[in-house]
N, C-alpha and C positions, 0 to 999 in steps of 0.2 A: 750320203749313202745310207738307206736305210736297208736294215738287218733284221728279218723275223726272228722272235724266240718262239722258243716252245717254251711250256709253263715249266717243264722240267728243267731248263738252263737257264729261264729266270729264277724258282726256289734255288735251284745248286751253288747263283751267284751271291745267293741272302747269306750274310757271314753269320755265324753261329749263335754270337752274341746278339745279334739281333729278332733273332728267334727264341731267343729265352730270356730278352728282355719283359722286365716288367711293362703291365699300362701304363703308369708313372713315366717311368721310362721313356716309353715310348710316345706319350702325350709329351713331355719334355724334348724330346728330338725332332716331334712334329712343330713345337714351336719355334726351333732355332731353323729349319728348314726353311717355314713360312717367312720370319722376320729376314732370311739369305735371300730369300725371293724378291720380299720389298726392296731392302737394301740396292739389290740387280739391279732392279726395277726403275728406280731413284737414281741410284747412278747412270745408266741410260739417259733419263731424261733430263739430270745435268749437264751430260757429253752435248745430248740435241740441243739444249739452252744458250751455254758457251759457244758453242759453232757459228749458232744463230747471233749471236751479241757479236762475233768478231765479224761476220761477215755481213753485218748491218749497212757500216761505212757510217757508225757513229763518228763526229769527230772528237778526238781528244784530244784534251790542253799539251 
């Protein structure tokens, strides 16, 4: 389902701290974001890996 905003109830949803965060700050939350995104990412493409490895019809001992 997608939902338009307007610019005004996207800023209303920014919590307050995050608008009087510092750069610091804020370059630091952009890092842990980025590295959640990898992580996803990576996990993802374990799940695809595993899936593919069981439904090979390797045989095992």
């Amino acid at each position: 389902m997608s939902r338009d905003l307007t610019l005004q109830q996207i800023a209303e949803g920014i919590p307050k701290s995050v608008l009087n965060a510092s750069e610091k700050d804020l370059e630091s939350f952009q890092k842990i974001i980025d590295e959640t995104v990898k992580l996803r990412e990576a996990h993802k493409e374990l799940q695809r890996l595993v899936k593919n490895f069981a439904s090979s019809g390797i045989q095992r001992p």
